[in-house]
N, C-alpha and C positions, 0 to 999 in steps of 0.2 A: 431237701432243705437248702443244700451250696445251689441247685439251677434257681430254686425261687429267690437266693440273694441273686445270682446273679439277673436276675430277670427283673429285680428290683432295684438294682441297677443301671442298668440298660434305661430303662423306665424314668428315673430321674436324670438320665444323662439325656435322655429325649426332652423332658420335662424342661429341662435349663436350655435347651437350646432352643425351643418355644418359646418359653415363658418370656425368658431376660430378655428379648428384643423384643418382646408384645410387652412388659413392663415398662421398659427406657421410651417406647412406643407414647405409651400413654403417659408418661410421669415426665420421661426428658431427665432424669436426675442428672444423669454424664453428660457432660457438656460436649457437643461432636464438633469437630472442625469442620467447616462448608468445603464442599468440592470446588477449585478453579474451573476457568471456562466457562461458556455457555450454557447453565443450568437452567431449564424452563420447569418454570413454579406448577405440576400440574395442580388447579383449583378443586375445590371438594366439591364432585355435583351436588345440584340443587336434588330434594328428595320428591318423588313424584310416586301418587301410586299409579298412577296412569304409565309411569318411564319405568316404573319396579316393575310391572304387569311385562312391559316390551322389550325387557334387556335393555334398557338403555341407563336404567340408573347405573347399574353392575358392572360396565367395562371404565366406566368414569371412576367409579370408587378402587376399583384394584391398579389404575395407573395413580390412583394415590396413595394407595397403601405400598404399593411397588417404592414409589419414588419417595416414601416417607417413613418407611420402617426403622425401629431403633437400629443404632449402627449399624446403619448402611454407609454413612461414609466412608468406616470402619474396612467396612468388606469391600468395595470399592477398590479401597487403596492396596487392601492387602491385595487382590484377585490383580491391581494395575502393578504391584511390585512384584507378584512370583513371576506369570508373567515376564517382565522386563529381565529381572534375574536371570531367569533362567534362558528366555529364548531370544533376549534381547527385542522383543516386541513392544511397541509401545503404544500406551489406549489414549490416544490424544488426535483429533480428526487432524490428518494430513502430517502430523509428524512423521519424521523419518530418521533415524540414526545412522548417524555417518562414522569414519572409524575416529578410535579414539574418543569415540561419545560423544561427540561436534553432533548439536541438531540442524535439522534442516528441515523447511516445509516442501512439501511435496511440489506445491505449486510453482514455488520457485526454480527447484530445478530443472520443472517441464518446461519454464521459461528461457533457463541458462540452455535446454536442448532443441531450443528451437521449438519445441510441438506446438506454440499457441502461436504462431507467424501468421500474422495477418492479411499479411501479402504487400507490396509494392505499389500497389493503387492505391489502398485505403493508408499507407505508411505517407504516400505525397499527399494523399487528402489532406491527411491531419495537419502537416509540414505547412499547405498551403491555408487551411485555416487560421495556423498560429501566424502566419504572415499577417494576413490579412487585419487581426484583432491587432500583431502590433502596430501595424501600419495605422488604424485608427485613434490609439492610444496617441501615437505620436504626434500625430496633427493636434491633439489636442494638449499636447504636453505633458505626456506621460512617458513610464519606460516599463517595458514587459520583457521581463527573465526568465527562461528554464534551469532549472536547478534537477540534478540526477544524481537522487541519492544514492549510494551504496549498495551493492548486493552480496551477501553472505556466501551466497555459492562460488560469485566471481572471484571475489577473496580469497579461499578456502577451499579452491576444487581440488589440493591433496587429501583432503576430507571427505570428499564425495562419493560416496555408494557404487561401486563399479557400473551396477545393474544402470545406472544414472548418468557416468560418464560418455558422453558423447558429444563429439565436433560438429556443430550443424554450419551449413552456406553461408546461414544468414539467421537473425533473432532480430526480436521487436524493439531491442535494444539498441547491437549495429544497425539497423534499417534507419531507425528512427534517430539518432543522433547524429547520424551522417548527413538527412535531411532537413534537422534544425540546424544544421551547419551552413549547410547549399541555401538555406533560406535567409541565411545573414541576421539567424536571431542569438543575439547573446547567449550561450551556454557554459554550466559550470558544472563539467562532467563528476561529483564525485566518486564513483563508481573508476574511473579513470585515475584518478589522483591518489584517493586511496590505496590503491594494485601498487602504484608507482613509490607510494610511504613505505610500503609493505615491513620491506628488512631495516629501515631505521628509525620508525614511529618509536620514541621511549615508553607506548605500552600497548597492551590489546586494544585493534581500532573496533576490534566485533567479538563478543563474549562467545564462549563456548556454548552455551546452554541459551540464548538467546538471540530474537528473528532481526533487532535493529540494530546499529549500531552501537557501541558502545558510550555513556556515559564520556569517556576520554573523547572518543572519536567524535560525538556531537559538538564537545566544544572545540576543538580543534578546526570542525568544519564553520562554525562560527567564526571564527576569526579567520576565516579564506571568504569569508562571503561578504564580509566588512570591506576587504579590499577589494575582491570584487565587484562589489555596488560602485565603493570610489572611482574605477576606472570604467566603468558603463556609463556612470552620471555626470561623471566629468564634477566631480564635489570632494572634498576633504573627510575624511567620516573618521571617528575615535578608533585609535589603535587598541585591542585586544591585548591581551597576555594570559596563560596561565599561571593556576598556581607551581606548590613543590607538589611535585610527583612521586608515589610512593605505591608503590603495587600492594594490594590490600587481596588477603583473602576471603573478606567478609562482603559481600557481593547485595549490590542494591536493587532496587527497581526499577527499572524494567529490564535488566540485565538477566531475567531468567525467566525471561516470559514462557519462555515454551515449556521449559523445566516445570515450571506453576500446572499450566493447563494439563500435565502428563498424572499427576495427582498421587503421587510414590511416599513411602515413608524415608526411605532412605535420602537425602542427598544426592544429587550425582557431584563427581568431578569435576573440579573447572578449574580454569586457569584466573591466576590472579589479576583484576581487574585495577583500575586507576579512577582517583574522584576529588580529581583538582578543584578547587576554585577558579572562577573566571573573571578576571578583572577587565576593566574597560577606563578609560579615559574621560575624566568629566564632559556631560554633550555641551557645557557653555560653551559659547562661539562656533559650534558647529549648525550645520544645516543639514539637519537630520530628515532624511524623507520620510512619509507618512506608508504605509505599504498594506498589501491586501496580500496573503499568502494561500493561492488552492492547491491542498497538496495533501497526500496521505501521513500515514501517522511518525513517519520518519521526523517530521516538523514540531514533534512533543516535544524534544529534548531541548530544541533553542529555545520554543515557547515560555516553556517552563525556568527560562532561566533568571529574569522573564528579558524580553527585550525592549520595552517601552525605556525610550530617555536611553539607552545606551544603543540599541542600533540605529534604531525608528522612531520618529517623534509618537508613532501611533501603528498599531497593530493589530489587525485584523487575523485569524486561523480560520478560513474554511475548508473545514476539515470532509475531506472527499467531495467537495462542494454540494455539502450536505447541511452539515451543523456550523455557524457560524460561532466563536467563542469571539471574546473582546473582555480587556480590560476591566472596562466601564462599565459593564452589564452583570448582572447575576445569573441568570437564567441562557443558557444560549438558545440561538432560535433560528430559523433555518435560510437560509437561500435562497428555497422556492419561492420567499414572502418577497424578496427584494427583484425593484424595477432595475433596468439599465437603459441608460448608462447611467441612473443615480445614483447610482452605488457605487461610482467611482470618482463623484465630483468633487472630494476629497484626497483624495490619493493618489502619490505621486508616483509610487514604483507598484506594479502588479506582478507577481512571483508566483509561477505551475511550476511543481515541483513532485514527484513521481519514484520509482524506482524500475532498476532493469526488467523487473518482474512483469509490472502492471503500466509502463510506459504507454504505451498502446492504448490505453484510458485515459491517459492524461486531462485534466479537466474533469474527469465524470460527468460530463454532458456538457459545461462553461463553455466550451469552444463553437459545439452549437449552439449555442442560446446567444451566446457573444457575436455572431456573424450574424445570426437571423435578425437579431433584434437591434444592432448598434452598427454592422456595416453592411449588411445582407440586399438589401431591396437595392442601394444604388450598384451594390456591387454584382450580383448579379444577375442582373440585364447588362451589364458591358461583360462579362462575363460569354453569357448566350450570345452576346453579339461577335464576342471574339470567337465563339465557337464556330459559328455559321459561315465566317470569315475562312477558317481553315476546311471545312464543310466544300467551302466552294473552290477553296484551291485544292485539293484534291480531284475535285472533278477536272478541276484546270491542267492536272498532271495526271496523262494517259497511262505513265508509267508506276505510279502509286497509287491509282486506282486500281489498276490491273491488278497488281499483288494485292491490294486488300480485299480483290471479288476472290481471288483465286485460295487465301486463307481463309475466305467466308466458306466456301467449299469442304474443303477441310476439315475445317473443324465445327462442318453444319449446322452456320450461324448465319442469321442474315445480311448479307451483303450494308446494307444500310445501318443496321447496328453496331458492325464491326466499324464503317466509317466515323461515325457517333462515335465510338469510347477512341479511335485514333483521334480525333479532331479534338477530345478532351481530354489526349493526352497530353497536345500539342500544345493546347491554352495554359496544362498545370504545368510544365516543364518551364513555360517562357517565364509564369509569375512566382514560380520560386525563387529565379537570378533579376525577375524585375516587376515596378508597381504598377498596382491596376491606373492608378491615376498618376 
């Protein structure tokens, strides 16, 4: 009689742990909290008895019963919190815990360690690109800014995962702002300036538990970019200020983006954050320029503050020069749809803007589509012409030809090729320090 209770037991305790999530399944009574991150809706296939006969209806239906069973979110979070508890492991693509509970994405660090280096040709390619686009702008009365947002690992490499600590030569970061440098294009390092805030900033410039800057640190970098602009444009532009400052432990959004995506019960730890107000200077009397901004998502925090009438008479987000946002519009729509140079016959400041990470993208395509399509055709044919030029002084000089037959050798390359990429080293080096025209 006591095995058949227990067996009857057993039995209903299998029973509930069936049943109640094939209930909540079909009913939904509990209301479940949505998972953060990239959740893809799998759809309910279509019924077929031709697809029921072949397997094909049945692998469709279990990745929706998978991704749709009652509290699953449930279990999810719990399986994401024992987990993190206990091994410190976290189920968030490319997160990473650094000490003291500082997140970091994975990508970023392989950045800060050098691993995605692009190399020194395609770092003057791009340099001599952005040259060139501003050099066109200019002629027609424009002005083109690089802006370099912040990076978390730069910031915070006493935080950083040992396995992750490393010194590399050189990143797409130093490569690449050394050579927006040598190219004499306005740059407004904040990746730089920040490091230098470091020990007197009055609050967190970069949240513990989150990949952008800080709420604080955004607007602060607003108002370095105010005077920035005034001294590029040679114009007056309204002075900035924040509000009172007061470190808050109630922590807003997007200050824990990564925190969200990791999908935990518990809270983690963080440091108390700051969520000043930001005042500006009525824009009457000023000459506010009108601006297009291509830049990754670092550019949320001023957008949103908003900037029309206190920085920018007019403001454009193209965000990864993808999705264009605007004021004016409801619906954003994309970039591919827009000609050039019409899309700039309004606009007086054009602003790429980027981070140490993904610098080496800069544009997401802009740079070429901007050369080929608005300076490209006149620009290079004097280009090839200046190649062919150095092409033939080389052969003019017995002595650096010799060395470049004798490394073709070497490194079992064709003597002719190796002269090619010297002679187009030769052309990008001159039009970095000067203009094609």
């Amino acid at each position: 009689m006591q095995k058949n209770n227990h067996y009857i037991k057993l039995c209903l305790v299998f029973i509930a742990i069936i049943g109640i999530p094939a209930i909540q399944t079909l009913t939904r009574v509990f209301p479940e909290k949505k998972l953060n991150g990239s959740v893809y809706d799998q759809p309910l296939p279509d019924f077929g008895w031709d697809k029921w006969y072949h397997f094909q209806y049945q692998p469709g239906l279990n990745k929706r019963i998978e991704q749709n069973f009652g509290f699953r979110t449930f279990f999810v979070r719990l399986y994401n919190q024992l987990d993190y508890s206990l091994f410190r492991q976290p189920h968030a693509d490319g997160v990473v815990v650094g000490k003291d509970g500082y997140l970091f994405e994975e990508w970023i660090l392989a950045a800060r360690a050098g691993m995605d280096y692009i190399g020194n040709d395609s770092v003057q390619y791009k340099a001599r690109q952005l040259k060139n686009i501003r050099h066109y702008f200019k002629n027609n009365g424009k002005e083109l800014i690089v802006l370099i947002a912040p990076g978390k690992a730069d910031f915070y490499p006493e935080y950083i995962p040992e396995r992750w600590k490393k010194t590399p030569a050189v990143t797409n970061y130093s490569a690449m702002s050394e050579a927006i440098r040598q190219a004499g294009i306005p740059l407004l390092d904040f990746n730089k300036l920040f490091i230098e805030m470091k020990d007197t900033a009055g609050c967190a410039l970069f949240p513990t538990t989150g990949m952008h800057w800080s709420h604080y640190g955004g607007n602060v970098a607003t108002d370095t970019l105010s005077g920035f602009i005034a001294s590029v444009m040679k114009r007056t532009m309204p002075e900035f200020h924040l509000g009172l400052v007061f470190p808050s432990d109630s922590i807003s959004a997007p200050d824990e983006d990564l925190e969200k995506i990791m999908n935990l019960f518990v809270p983690l730890k963080k440091q108390p954050l700051c969520y000043p107000g930001i005042y500006c200077q009525s824009p009457d009397g000023f000459n506010l320029p009108s601006a297009i901004v291509i830049g990754d998502s670092f550019f949320w925090n001023m957008y949103c503050l908003p900037l029309d009438n206190r920085l920018f008479s007019d403001v454009q987000y193209w965000y990864y020069n993808s999705t264009i946002y605007h004021n004016d519009i409801t619906e954003p729509y994309k970039a591919s749809e827009l000609k050039f140079p019409d899309a700039f016959a309004n606009t007086d400041l054009i602003i790429l803007m980027a981070n140490p990470s993904n610098i080496q993208s800069i544009g997401w395509g802009f740079l070429a589509k901007a050369n080929r399509e608005m300076y490209g055709p006149l620009w290079q044919k004097e280009y090839d012409k200046m190649v062919k030029e150095y092409i033939q002084a080389i052969h003019n000089t017995p002595e650096w030809e010799k060395q470049i037959i004798e490394n073709s050798r070497d490194k079992g390359e064709p003597a002719d090729s190796l002269i090619l990429k010297n002679a187009r080293f030769m052309v990008d080096q001159y039009l970095l320090k000067n203009e094609m025209f």
